[in-house]
C-alpha positions as CSV (number, residue, x, y, z in Angstrom):
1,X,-95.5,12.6,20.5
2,X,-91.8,11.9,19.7
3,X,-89.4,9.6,20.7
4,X,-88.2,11.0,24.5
5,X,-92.0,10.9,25.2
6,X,-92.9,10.2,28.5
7,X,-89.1,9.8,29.3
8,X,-87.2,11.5,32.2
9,X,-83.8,13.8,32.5
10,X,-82.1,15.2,35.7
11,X,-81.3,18.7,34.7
12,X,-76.9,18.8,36.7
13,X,-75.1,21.0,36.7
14,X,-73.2,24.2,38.5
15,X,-75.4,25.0,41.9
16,X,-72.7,27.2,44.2
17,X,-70.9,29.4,42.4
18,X,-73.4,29.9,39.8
19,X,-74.9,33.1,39.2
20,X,-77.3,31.7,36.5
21,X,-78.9,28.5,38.4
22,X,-82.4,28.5,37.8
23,X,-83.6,30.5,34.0
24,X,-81.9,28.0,32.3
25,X,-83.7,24.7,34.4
26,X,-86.8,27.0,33.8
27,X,-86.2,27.0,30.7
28,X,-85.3,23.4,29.9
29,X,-88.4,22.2,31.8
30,X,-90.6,24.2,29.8
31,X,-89.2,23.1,26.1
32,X,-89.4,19.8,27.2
33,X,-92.8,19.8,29.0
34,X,-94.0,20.4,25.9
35,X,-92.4,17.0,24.2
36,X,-93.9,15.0,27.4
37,X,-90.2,14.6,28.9
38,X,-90.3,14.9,32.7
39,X,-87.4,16.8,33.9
40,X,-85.8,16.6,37.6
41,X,-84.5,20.0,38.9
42,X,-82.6,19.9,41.9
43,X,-83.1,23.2,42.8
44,X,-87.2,22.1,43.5
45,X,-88.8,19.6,45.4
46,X,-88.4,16.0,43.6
47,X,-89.7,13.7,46.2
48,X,-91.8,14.1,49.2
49,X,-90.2,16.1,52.4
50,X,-87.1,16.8,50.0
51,X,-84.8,19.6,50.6
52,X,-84.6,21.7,48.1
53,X,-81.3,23.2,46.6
54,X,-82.1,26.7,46.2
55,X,-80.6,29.7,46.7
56,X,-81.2,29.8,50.6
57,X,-79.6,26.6,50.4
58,X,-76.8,28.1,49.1
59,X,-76.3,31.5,51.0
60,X,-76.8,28.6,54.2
61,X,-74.0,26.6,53.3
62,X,-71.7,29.4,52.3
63,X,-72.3,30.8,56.2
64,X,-71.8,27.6,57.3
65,X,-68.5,27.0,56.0
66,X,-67.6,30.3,57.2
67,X,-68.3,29.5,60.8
68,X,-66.5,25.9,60.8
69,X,-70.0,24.3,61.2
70,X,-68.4,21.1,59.6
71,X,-71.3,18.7,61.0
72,X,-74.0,20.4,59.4
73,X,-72.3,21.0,56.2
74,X,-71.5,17.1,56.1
75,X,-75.3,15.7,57.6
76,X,-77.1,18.4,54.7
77,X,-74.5,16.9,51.7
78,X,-75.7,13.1,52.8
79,X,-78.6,14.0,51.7
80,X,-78.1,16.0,48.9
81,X,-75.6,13.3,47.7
82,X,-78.3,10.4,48.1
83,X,-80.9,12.7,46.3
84,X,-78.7,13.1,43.3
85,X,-77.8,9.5,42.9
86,X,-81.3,8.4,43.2
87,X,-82.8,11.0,40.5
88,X,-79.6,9.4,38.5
89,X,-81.0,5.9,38.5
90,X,-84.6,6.8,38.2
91,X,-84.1,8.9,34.6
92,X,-83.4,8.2,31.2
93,X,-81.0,10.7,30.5
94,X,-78.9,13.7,32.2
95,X,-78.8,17.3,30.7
96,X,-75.3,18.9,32.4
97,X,-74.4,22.6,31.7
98,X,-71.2,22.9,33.1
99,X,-69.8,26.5,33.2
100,X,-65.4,26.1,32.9
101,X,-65.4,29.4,34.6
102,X,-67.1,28.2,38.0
103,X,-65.8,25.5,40.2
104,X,-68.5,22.5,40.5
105,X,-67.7,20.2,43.0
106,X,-70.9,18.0,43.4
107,X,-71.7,18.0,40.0
């Protein structure tokens, strides 16, 4: 095996606003699977009883911004906040695509 064997990357970047979220985290994780890298999508389950990022996630935040559900919105981004930053410190490296067209505020 190469080099980034048995290392790990967290795969950032636009979530939101992003029409393109998952094919390209698919596709990452497959290429590197195959050089023994361990890649961390946020948009799957990383750790046990973790909430996942998908696009229900998504559609559920939109709606609850809408509706002025402000508590929600803030108790769900805890946790997404402390996910992130613990896949940060647990991986070797970070592959961000950042689209300049769509706003990314986590990220």
């Amino acid at each position: 095996m190469g080099i980034l064997a048995r290392t790990r990357t967290y795969l950032a970047g636009n979530l939101e606003y992003s029409s393109e979220t998952t094919n390209w985290r698919k596709q990452v994780q497959w290429e590197l699977g195959k050089l023994d890298i361990r890649c961390f999508n946020p948009m799957e389950e990383n750790f046990i009883g973790d909430i996942n990022e998908d696009d229900a996630y998504r559609n559920k935040m939109i709606k609850c911004r809408e509706s002025g559900d402000w508590e929600y919105v803030r108790t769900f981004m805890k946790r997404v906040v402390q996910k992130d930053l613990r896949l940060i410190d647990i991986v070797d490296f970070i592959i961000f695509k950042f689209e300049f067209d769509k706003p990314t505020y986590g990220t």
